[in-house]
C-alpha positions in Angstrom: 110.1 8.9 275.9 106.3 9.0 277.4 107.4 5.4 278.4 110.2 6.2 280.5 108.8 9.9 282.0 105.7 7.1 283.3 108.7 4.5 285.1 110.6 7.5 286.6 107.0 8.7 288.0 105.5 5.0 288.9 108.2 5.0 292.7 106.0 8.8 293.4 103.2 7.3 292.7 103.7 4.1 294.4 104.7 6.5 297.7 101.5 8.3 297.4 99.2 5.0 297.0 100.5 3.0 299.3 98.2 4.3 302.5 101.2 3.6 305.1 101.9 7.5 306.2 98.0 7.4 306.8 98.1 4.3 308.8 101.0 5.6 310.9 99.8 9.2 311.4 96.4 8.1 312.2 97.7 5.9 315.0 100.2 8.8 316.1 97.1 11.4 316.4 95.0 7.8 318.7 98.0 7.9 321.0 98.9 10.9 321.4 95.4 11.7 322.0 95.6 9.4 325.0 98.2 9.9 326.5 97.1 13.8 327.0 93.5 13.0 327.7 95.3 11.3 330.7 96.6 15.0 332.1 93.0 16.1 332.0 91.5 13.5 334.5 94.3 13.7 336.9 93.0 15.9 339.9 94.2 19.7 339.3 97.2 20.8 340.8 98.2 17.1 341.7 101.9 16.4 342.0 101.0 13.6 339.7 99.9 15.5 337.5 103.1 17.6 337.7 105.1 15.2 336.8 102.9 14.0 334.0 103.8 16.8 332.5 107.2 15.4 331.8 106.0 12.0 330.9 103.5 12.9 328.4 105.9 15.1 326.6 108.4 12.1 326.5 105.8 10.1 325.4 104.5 12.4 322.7 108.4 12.4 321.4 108.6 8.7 321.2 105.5 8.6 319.0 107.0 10.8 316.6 109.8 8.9 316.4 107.9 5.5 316.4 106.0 7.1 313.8 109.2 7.4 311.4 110.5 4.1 312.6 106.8 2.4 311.2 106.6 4.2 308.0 110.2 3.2 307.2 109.6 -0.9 308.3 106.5 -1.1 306.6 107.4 0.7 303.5 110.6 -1.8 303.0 108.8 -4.6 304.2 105.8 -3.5 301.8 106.2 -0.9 298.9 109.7 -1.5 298.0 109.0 -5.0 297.4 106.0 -4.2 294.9 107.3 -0.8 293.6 111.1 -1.0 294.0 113.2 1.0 296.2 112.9 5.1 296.2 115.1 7.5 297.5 113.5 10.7 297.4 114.2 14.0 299.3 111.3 13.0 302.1 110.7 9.1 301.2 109.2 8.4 304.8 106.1 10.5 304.3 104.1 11.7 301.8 103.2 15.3 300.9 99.3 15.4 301.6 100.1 13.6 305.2 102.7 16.7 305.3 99.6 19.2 306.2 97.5 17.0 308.5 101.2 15.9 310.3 102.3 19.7 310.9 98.8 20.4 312.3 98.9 17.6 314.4 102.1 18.6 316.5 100.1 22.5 316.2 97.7 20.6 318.3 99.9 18.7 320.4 102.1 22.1 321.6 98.1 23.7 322.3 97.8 20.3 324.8 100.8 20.7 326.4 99.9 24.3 327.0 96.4 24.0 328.4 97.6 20.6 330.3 100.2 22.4 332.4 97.5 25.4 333.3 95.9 22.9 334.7 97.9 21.7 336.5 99.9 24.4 337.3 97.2 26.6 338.0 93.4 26.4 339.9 91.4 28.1 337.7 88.0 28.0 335.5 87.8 27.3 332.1 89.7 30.0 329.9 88.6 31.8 327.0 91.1 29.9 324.9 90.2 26.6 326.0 86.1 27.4 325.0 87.6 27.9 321.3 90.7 25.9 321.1 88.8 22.6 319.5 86.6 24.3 317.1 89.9 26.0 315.7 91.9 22.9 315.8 89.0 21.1 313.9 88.9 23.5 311.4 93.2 24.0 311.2 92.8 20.0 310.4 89.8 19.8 307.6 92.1 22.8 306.3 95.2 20.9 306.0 93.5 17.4 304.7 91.4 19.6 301.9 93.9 21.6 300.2 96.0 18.7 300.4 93.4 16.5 299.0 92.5 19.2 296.2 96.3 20.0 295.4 96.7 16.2 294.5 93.8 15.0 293.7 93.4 13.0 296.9 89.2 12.5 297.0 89.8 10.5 300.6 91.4 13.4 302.4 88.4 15.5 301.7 86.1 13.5 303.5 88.7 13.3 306.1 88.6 17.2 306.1 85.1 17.1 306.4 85.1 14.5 309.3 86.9 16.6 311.3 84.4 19.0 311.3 82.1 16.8 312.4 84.3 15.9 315.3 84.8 19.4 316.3 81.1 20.0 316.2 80.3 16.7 318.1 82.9 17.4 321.1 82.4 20.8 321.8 79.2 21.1 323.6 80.6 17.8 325.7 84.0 18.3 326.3 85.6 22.0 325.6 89.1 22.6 325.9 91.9 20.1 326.0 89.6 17.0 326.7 87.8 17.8 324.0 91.0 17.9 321.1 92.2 14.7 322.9 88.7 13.0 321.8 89.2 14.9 318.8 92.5 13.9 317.7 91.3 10.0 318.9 88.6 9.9 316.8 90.2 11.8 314.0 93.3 9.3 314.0 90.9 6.0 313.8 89.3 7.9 310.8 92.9 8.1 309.2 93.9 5.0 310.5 91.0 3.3 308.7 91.6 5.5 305.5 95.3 4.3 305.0 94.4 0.6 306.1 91.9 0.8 303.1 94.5 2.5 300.7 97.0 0.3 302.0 94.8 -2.9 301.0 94.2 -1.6 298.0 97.5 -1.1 296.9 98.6 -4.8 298.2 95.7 -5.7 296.0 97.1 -3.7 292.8 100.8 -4.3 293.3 101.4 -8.2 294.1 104.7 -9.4 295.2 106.7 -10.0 291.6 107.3 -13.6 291.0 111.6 -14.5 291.1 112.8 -16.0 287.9 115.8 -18.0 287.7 
């Protein structure tokens, strides 16, 4: 019975090892990142900038979506073949990438927010904009620890406390929106680099199984 409880958990496990929600949610924070640092070094009040607005939204959907579409492709292309096919209830992500995922798109609605005052609007820094970073830094190592404490992920606590270290590095150099853009860059080639090493590892563990006839 032990022996079959540990081949109905091995697919979980398999989804949780396998580094490829990292990879892809690291490169969804780089790009995303981007494309709203872009908003902040157009001229304020621009029409390009208006219509940016638009664009960068549209943008930030389709990385979402890509997002999905990756996870999926490399998954059948890499897990399944190692691991077998799973079909669980949220197979295209796993849980501890869950946190760091919802916090990311918390992040993304802040851009969008302080990108269209700027634009919008000719005005100095606000209030919001002086602690925005600091709290998104903090919203992020909060979401990667108790992720990484609630299943016993060791890597996403020195995520966590990487992007603290980010926050405290940006702040006195870029505050407001440019400064969680340079945040969330750096932050997704920290999880990028993370899930390229889990994912090496696991390709390591797991070979391809050799056909027999």
């Amino acid at each position: 019975m032990a022996n079959l409880d540990e081949v109905a958990r091995r697919p979980r496990r398999y989804l949780s090892e396998d580094g490829v929600p990292d990879v892809m949610l690291g490169l969804n924070s780089f790009l995303v990142g981007l494309i709203f640092l872009v908003a902040f070094l157009l001229p304020k009040g621009s029409s390009i900038g208006r219509y940016y607005i638009f664009v960068a939204q549209i943008l930030w959907g389709c990385c979402i979506l890509g997002m999905r579409w990756g996870i999926r492709t490399l998954r059948m292309r890499v897990t399944f073949p190692r691991g077998g096919y799973v079909a669980l209830a949220d197979c295209q992500a796993n849980t501890s990438s869950v946190w760091a995922l919802r916090f990311l798109r918390v992040a993304c609605v802040v851009l969008a927010t302080l990108m269209a005052e700027q634009v919008l609007m000719k005005g100095g820094a606000s209030a919001l904009e002086r602690f925005v970073g600091p709290l998104i830094a903090v919203g992020m190592a909060l979401a990667m620890s108790v992720a990484g404490w609630r299943y016993k992920l060791s890597y996403m606590n020195w995520l966590a406390l990487f992007s603290l270290l980010l926050g405290v590095c940006v702040y006195p150099f870029q505050r407001g929106g440019a400064g969680i853009c340079w945040m969330l860059i750096g932050l997704g080639l920290g999880i990028s680099v993370a899930g390229l090493v889990r994912l090496r590892g696991f390709i390591g563990a797991h070979p391809m199984p050799v056909e027999t006839i």
